[in-house]
N, C-alpha and C positions, 0 to 999 in steps of 0.2 A: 504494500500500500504506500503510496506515494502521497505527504504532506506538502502543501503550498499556502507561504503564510509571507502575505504583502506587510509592506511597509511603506515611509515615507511623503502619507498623502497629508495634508494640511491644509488651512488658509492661506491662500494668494491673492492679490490684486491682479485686476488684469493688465494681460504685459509681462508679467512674472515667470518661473520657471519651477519646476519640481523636478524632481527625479523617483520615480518608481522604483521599490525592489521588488522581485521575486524570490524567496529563499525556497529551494526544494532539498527533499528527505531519498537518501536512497543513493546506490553505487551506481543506475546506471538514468539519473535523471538528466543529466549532465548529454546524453542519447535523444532527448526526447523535445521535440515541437512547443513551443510554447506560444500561448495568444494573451493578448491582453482584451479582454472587453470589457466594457460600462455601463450604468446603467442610472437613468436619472430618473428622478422622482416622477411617477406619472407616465413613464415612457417603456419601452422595453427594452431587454440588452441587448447592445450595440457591440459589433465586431470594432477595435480601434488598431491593433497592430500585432503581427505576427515575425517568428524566426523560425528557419528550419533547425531540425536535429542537429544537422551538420553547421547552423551558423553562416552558412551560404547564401541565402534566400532572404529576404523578409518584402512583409505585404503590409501597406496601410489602408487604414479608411482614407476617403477622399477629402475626410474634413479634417483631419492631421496631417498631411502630405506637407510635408517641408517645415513641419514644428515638430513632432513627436521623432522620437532615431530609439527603436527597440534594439536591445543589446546582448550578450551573455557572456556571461565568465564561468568559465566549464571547470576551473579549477578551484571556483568557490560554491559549485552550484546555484548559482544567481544569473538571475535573470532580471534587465534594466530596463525602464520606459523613461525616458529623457523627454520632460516635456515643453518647450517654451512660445513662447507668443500665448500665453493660454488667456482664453476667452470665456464672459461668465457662461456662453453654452458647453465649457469643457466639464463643470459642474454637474459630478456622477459619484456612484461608486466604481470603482475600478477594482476589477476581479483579472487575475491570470489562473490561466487554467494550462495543461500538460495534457500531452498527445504520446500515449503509453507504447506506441510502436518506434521501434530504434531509427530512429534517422529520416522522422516524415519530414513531407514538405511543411510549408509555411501555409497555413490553412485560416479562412477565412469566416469556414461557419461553425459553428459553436459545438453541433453533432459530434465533431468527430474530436473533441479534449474529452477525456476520463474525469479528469480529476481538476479540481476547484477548491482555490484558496476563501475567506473568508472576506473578503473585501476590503480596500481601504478610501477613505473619502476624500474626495476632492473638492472644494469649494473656490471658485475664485468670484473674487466680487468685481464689480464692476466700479 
């Protein structure tokens, strides 16, 4: 069983910057696909950014393209979502989720993660 447990989300202004972590549990998570999605009050969850297995690949929403740069350090088990220009619509929870097959791609819809961290909150104001 594979554990995913975010960090780093908080109050920003807009204009400001965060950075996501993902800490994953396990020898071979470090193998595996990871997504980041969101989810804001009243809305459903949204795909925002993906990496392949391999760290080769990665996919954005359309509405992060050239602010968000998803990351991973295989020899910490973490996984990064770097977020800046952020806007009061980037205002969500932000969940990363793990794709339990060794070395998928960089996947865009939410079906194909196993496994799901607990969320952490993002707020920027305006």
């Amino acid at each position: 069983q594979v554990q995913l447990v975010e960090s780093g989300g908080g109050l920003v202004q807009a204009g400001g910057s965060l950075r996501l972590s993902c800490a994953g549990s396990g020898a071979t998570f470090s193998r595996y696909a990871v997504g980041w999605f969101r989810q804001a009050p009243g809305r459903e969850r949204e795909f925002v950014a993906a990496i392949s297995g391999r760290g080769d690949t990665t996919n954005y929403a359309d509405s992060v393209k050239e602010r968000f740069t998803i990351s991973k350090d295989d020899a910490k088990n973490m996984v990064y979502l770097r977020m800046n220009s952020l806007k009061p619509e980037d205002t969500a929870v932000y969940y990363c989720a793990a794709d339990h097959r060794p070395f998928g791609p960089a996947r865009i819809v939410e079906e194909v993660y196993d496994y799901w961290g607990q969320g952490t909150q993002v707020t920027v104001s305006s």
